[in-house]
C-alpha positions in Angstrom: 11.3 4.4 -25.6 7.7 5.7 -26.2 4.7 4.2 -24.7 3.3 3.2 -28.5 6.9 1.8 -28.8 6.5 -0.1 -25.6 3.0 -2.0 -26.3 4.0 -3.0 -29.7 7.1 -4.5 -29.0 5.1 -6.3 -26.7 2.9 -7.0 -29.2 5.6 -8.4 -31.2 7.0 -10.6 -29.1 3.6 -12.1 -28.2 3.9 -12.9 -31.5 6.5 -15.3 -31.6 4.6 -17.4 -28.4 3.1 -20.5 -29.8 0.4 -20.4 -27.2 -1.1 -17.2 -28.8 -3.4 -17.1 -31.4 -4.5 -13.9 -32.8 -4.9 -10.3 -31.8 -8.0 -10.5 -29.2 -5.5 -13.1 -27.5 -2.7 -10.7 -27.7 -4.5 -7.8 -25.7 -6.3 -9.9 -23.2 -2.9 -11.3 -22.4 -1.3 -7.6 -22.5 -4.4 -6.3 -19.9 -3.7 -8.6 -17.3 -0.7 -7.7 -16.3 -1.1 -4.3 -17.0 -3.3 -4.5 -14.7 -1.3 -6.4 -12.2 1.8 -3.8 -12.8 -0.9 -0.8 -12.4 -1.8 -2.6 -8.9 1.3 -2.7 -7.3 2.5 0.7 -8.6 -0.8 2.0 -6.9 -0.1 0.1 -3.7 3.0 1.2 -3.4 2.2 4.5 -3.4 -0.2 3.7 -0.6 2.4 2.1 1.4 3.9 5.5 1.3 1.2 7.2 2.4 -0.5 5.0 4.4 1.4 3.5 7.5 -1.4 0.9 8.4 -1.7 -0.5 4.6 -2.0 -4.0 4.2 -2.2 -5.4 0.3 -4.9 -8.0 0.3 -2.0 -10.1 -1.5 0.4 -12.9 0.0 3.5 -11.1 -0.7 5.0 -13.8 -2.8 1.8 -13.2 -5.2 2.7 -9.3 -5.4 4.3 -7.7 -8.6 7.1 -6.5 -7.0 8.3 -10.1 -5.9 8.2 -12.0 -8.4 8.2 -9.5 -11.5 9.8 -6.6 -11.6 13.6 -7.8 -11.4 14.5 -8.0 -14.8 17.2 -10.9 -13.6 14.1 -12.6 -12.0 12.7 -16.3 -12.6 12.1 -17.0 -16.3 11.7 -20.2 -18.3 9.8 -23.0 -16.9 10.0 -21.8 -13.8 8.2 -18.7 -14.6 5.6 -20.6 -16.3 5.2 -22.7 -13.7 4.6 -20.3 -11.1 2.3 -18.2 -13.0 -0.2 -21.2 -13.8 0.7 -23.1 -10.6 0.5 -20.3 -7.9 -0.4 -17.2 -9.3 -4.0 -17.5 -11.0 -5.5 -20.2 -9.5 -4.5 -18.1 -6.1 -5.7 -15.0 -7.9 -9.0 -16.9 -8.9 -9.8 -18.3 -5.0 -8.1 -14.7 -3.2 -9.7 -15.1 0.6 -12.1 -11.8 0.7 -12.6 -11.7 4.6 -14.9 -8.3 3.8 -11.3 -6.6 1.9 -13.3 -4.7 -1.1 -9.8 -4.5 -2.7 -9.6 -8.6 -2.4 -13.3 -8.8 -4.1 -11.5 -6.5 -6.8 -8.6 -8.7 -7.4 -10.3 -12.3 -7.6 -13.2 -11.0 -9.6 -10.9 -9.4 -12.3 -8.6 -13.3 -12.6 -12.2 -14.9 -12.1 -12.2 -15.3 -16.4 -8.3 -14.5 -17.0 -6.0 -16.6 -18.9 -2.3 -17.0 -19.2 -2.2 -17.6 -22.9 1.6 -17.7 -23.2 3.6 -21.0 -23.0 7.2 -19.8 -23.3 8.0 -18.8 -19.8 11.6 -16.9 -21.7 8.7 -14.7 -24.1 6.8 -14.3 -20.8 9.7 -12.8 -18.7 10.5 -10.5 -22.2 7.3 -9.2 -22.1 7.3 -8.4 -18.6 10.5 -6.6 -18.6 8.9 -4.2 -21.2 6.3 -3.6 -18.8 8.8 -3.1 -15.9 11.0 -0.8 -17.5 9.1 0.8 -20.0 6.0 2.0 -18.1 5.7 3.6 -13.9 2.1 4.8 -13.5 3.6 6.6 -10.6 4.9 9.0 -12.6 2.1 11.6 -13.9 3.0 11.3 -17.1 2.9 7.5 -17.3 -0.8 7.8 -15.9 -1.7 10.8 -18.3 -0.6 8.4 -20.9 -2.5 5.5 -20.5 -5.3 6.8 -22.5 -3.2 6.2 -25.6 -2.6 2.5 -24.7 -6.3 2.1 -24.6 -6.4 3.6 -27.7 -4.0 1.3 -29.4 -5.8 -1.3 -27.4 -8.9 -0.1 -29.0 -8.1 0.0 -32.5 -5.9 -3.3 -32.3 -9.8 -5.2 -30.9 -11.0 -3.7 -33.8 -8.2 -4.9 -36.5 -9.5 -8.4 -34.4 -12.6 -8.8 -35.8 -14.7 -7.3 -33.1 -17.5 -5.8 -35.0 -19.8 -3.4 -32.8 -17.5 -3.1 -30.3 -17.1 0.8 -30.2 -16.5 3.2 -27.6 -17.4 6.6 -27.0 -14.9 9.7 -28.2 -13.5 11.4 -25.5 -14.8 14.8 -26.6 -18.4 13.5 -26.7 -17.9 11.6 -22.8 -16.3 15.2 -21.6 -19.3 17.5 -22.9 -22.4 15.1 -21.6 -20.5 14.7 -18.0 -19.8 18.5 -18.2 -23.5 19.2 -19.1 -24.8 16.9 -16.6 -22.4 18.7 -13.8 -22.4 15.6 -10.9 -22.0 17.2 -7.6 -19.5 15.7 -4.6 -21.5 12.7 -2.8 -24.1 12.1 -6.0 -24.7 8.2 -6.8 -22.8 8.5 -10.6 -23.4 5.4 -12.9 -22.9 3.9 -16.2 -24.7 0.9 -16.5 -22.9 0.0 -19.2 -19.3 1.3 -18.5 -17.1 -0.6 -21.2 -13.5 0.9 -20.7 -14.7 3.3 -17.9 -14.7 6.3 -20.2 -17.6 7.9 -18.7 -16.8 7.7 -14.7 -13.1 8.9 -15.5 -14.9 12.0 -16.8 -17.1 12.1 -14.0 -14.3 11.7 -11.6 -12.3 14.4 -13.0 -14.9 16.7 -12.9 -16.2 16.3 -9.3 -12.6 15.8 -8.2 -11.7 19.2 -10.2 -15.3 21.2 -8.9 -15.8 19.5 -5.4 -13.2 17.7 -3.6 -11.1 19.7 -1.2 -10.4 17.3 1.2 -9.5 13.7 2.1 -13.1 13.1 3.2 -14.3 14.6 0.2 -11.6 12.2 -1.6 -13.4 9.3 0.5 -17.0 10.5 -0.5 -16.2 10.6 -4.7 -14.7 7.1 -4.3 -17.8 5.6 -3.0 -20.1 7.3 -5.5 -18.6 6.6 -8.8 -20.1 2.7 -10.2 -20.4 0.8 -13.0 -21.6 -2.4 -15.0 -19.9 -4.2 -17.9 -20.8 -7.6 -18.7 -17.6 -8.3 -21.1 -14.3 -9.7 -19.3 -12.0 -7.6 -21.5 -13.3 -4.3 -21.3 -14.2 -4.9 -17.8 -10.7 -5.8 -16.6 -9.7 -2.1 -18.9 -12.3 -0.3 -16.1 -11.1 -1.4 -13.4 -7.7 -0.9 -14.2 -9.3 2.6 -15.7 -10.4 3.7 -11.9 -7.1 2.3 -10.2 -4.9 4.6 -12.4 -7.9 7.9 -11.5 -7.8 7.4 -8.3 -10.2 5.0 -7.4 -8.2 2.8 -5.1 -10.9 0.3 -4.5 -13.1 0.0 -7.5 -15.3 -2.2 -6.2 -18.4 -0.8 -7.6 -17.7 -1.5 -11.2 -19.4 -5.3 -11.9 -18.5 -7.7 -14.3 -22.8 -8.4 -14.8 -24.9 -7.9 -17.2 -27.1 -5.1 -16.1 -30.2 -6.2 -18.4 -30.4 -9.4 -17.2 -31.9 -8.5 -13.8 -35.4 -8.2 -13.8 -36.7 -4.8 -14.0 -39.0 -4.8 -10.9 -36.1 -5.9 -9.1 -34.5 -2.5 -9.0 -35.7 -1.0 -5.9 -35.2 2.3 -3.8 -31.6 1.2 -2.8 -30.7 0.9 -6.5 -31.6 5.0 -7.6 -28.7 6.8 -8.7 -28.4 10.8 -9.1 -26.4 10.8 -12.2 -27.0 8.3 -15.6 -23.8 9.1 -18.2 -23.5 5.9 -20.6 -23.7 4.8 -24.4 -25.3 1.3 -24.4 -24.6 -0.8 -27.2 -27.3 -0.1 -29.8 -27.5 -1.9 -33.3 -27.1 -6.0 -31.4 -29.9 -7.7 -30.2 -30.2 -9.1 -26.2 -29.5 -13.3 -25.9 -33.2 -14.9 -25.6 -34.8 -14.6 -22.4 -33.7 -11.2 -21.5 -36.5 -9.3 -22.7 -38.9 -11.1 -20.5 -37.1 -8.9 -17.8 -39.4 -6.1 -18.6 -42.6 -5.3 -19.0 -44.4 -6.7 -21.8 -45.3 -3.5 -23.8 -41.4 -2.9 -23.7 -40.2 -6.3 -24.6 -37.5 -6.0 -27.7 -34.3 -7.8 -27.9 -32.8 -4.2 -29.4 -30.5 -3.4 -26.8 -30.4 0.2 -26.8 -34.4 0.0 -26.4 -33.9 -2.0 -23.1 -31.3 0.0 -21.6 -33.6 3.5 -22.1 -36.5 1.5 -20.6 -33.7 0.9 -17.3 -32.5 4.1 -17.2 -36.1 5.2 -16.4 -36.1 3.4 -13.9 -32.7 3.8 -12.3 -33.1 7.3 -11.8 -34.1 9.2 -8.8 -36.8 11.6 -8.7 -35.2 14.7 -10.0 -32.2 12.6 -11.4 -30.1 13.3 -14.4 -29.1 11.7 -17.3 -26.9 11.7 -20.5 -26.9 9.1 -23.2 -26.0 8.4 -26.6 -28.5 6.6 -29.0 -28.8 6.3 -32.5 -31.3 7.6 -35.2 -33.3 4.3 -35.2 -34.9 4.9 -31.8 -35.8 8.4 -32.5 -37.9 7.6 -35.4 -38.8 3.4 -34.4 -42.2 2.5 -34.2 -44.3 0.1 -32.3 -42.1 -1.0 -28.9 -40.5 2.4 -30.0 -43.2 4.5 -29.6 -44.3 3.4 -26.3 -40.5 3.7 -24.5 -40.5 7.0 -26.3 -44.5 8.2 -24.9 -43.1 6.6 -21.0 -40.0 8.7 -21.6 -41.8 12.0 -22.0 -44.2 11.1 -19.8 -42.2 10.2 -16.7 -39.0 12.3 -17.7 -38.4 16.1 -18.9 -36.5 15.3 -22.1 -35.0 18.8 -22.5 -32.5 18.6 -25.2 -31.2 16.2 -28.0 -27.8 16.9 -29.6 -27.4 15.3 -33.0 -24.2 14.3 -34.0 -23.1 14.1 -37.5 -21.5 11.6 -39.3 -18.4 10.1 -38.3 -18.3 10.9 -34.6 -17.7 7.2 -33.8 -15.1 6.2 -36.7 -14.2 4.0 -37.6 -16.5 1.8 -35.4 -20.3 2.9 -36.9 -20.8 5.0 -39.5 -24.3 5.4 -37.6 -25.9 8.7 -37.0 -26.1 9.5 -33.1 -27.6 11.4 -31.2 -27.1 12.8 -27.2 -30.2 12.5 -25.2 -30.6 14.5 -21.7 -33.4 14.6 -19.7 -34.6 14.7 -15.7 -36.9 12.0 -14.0 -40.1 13.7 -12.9 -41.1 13.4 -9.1 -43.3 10.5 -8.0 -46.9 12.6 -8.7 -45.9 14.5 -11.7 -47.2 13.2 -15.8 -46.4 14.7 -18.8 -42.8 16.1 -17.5 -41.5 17.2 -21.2 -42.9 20.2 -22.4 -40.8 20.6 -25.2 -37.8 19.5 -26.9 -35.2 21.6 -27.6 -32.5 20.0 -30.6 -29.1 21.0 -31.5 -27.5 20.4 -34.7 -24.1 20.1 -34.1 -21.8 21.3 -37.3 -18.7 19.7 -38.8 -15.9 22.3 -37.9 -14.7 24.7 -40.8 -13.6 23.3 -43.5 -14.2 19.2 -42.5 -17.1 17.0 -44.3 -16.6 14.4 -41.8 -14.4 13.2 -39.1 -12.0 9.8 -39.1 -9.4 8.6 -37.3 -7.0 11.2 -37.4 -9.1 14.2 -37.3 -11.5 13.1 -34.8 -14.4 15.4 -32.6 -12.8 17.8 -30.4 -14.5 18.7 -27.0 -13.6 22.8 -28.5 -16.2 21.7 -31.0 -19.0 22.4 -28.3 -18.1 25.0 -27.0 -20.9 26.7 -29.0 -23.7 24.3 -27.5 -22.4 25.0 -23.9 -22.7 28.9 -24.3 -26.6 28.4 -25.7 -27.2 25.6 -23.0 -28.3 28.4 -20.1 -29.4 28.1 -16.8 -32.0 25.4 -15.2 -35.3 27.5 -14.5 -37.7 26.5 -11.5 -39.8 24.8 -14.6 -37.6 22.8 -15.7 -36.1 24.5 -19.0 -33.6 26.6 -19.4 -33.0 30.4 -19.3 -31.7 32.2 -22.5 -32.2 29.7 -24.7 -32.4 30.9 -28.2 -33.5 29.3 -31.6 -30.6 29.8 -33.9 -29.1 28.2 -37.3 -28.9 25.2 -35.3 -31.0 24.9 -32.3 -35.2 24.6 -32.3 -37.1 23.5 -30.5 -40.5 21.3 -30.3 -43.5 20.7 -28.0 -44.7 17.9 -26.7 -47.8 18.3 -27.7 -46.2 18.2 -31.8 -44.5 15.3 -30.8 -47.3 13.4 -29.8 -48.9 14.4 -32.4 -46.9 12.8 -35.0 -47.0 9.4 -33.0 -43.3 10.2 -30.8 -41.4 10.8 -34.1 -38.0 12.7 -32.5 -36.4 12.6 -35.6 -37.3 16.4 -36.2 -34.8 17.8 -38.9 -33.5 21.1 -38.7 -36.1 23.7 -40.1 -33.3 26.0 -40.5 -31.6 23.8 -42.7 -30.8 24.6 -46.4 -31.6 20.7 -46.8 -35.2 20.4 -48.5 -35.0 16.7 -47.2 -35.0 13.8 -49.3 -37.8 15.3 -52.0 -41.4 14.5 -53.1 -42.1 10.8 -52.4 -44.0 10.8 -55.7 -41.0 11.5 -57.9 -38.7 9.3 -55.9 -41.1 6.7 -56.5 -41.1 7.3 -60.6 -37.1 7.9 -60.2 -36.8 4.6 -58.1 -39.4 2.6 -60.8 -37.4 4.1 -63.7 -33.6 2.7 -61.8 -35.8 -1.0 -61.2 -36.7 -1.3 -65.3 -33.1 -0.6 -66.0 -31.6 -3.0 -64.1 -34.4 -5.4 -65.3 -33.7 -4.8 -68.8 -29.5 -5.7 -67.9 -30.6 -8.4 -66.5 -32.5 -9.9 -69.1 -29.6 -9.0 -71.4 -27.2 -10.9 -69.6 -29.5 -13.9 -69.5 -29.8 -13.5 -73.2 -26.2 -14.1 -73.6 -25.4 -16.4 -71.2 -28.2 -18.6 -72.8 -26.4 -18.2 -76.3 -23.1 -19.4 -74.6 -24.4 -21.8 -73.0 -26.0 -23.0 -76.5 -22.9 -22.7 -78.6 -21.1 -25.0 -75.9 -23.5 -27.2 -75.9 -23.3 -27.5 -80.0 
């Protein structure tokens, strides 16, 4: 049976549980015990491995005891035990200083056992048992699919905004931002732990040759996510790449920490992340930052963070859309502090599409380096990229989504860091230019610059749009007023 086969028959006997209502219930159901199944799989493997490993579970409370025989307890019994013993043990797991313990408890700290036929329950477990072993390779490799379907089944729920980056898109800004074995990587805003798998493939593939070297990546990988769900997908995420104690990843909400709190002890090397843009914060949590900064437009707050997150000399990637490159007021300022306290070297524009079916909102890819401590004015230009639809495509969509092959062009223009902070080789072509700082400040920290090479001659002379726009308004004004004309003579031959 496929894996897509697996999670929807799942799926479809969750269906028939009377204690379930909806897909968002469905998945949240489905994660916790993948995650549970992903656990013991991983500390089994450790066992092996490891002759002194000790799971931070009572092993009554471990998978392999009272789940995976398929001729196990069921009915009431089941039911019983997994709302009797398991969560609330789960939810109040002793720590005693175990990071893996910590893990556990704070992942069943908001879980619920939605399912109230314990014969349904044991079905759906004995999918999970037979159909998926994320010790096999394969298994693992695999389990970006179920996000996937995990993905587009939140979005079938209802859950408007919640989109997550392509894996194309994640591959080419940790590739460009290259972390190095024993940097401080973070995503302060991890969702499904897209970002740090990249990141831990690509130090693991470039760095780590040994078991200390192992140790050192596992400690520097972290992340935030203040949604259970997606949360609960990260850690899960890190467990099946590696990570075997992801205690680093939070279940907080990052913003909600006063800026001036972050201190020395909370710089990181490496920034990779795509905050949620396009929602506004809960009230209060703009009085976290400064006052010129204060906005409740997420995106806004996290840029204003990332600022100060970063070391001196640090390095970040992150997605944002149009809107902040062109905003005014609150805007304006986070864009003047970010050019002021950070080279911003290049911005990547992204075309439509990228992130369908979640936004049809133009993005953009933002890199830059935090200045040292004595430096002002760090940007000294701006180099953009235009990145093309592949031949023949006018957009992307599910089925044809962006490939990381697609940017293979912007990798071979990116060059070499220079001792000034640019980039050797760097040439303006069909779709790279570049801009100074002094033109951007000029035109009040407007980073929407379009393409000059562009055959687009923009969206024409304001003038005519104006007359064109007038002459559209007296139209519709006179079909209005003809519609009220004979709605009034209805109305009067009714009334006669």
């Amino acid at each position: 049976m496929s894996l897509s086969t697996t999670i929807k028959s799942i799926q479809d006997i969750m269906r028939k549980d009377r204690g379930i209502n909806g897909d968002a219930q469905r998945i949240e159901q489905l994660v916790w015990m993948l995650f549970l199944k992903v656990l013991d799989d991983r500390e089994q493997e450790q066992e092996l491995l490891d002759d002194d490993f000790k799971s931070p579970l009572p092993q009554y409370l471990r998978w392999q005891n009272w789940a995976a025989d398929p001729e196990g307890i069921t009915g009431d019994e089941l039911l019983e035990f997994v709302n009797g013993k398991l969560f609330p043990k789960l939810k109040e797991l002793r720590v005693n200083g175990n990071p893996q313990a910590y893990v556990i408890r704070g992942v069943f700290n908001d879980a619920i056992n939605y399912m109230k036929s314990g014969q349904l329950l044991r079905q759906v477990i004995n999918k999970l048992v037979e159909g998926l072993d994320f010790n096999r390779s394969e298994d693992r490799h695999l389990f970006g699919d179920i996000y996937e379907q995990i993905l587009r089944d939140l979005q079938s729920a209802g859950n408007a905004g919640e989109f997550y980056t392509p894996r194309a898109v994640t591959q080419f800004m940790v590739d460009q931002v290259a972390p190095q074995l024993g940097e401080k990587v973070l995503d302060p805003a991890c969702g499904t732990g897209g970002f740090l798998t990249c990141a831990i493939e690509h130090v693991r593939a470039n760095h780590v040759k040994t078991p200390d070297d192992r140790d050192v990546l596992q400690e520097s990988i972290h992340g935030i996510e203040k949604k259970q769900l997606p949360h609960l997908l990260c850690v899960t995420n890190m467990l099946l790449h590696g990570i075997d104690t992801p205690s680093n990843i939070l279940h907080q909400n990052t913003l909600s920490r006063p800026l001036t709190d972050y201190g020395p002890k909370d710089r990181v090397d490496v920034i990779v992340t795509n905050p949620p843009f396009g929602g506004m914060e809960e009230d209060g949590i703009e009085a976290n930052f400064p006052q010129a900064f204060r906005t409740r437009e997420t995106a806004d707050l996290f840029l204003v963070l990332i600022m100060r997150l970063l070391k001196p000399g640090g390095r970040a990637a992150i997605v944002l859309p149009d809107g902040t490159l062109f905003g005014e007021g609150v805007k304006t300022r986070i864009k003047e502090k970010l050019l002021d306290e950070c080279n911003l070297h290049t911005i990547v524009r992204l075309p439509n599409g990228v992130f369908s079916p979640y936004t049809g909102i133009k993005t953009n890819l933002l890199f830059f380096t935090k200045g040292q401590k004595d430096q002002t004015g760090c940007t000294k230009e701006v180099w953009y990229y235009e990145h093309p639809y592949p031949p023949g495509a006018k957009s992307y969509n599910k089925t044809k989504p962006i490939r990381i092959e697609e940017f293979a062009a912007e990798k071979k223009w990116w060059g070499k860091p220079d001792t000034r902070g640019g980039f050797k080789g760097r040439k303006e072509s069909e779709f790279a230019w570049k801009v100074s700082a002094d033109q951007i400040r000029e035109n009040g920290f407007n980073l929407d610059v379009k393409n000059p090479h562009s055959s687009d001659d923009g969206p024409g002379d304001p003038d005519k749009l104006l007359a064109e726009l007038e002459k559209v308004r007296g139209a519709s004004r006179h079909t209005l007023q003809g519609l009220r004309d004979e709605l009034a003579a209805a109305l009067s031959k009714v009334s006669k």
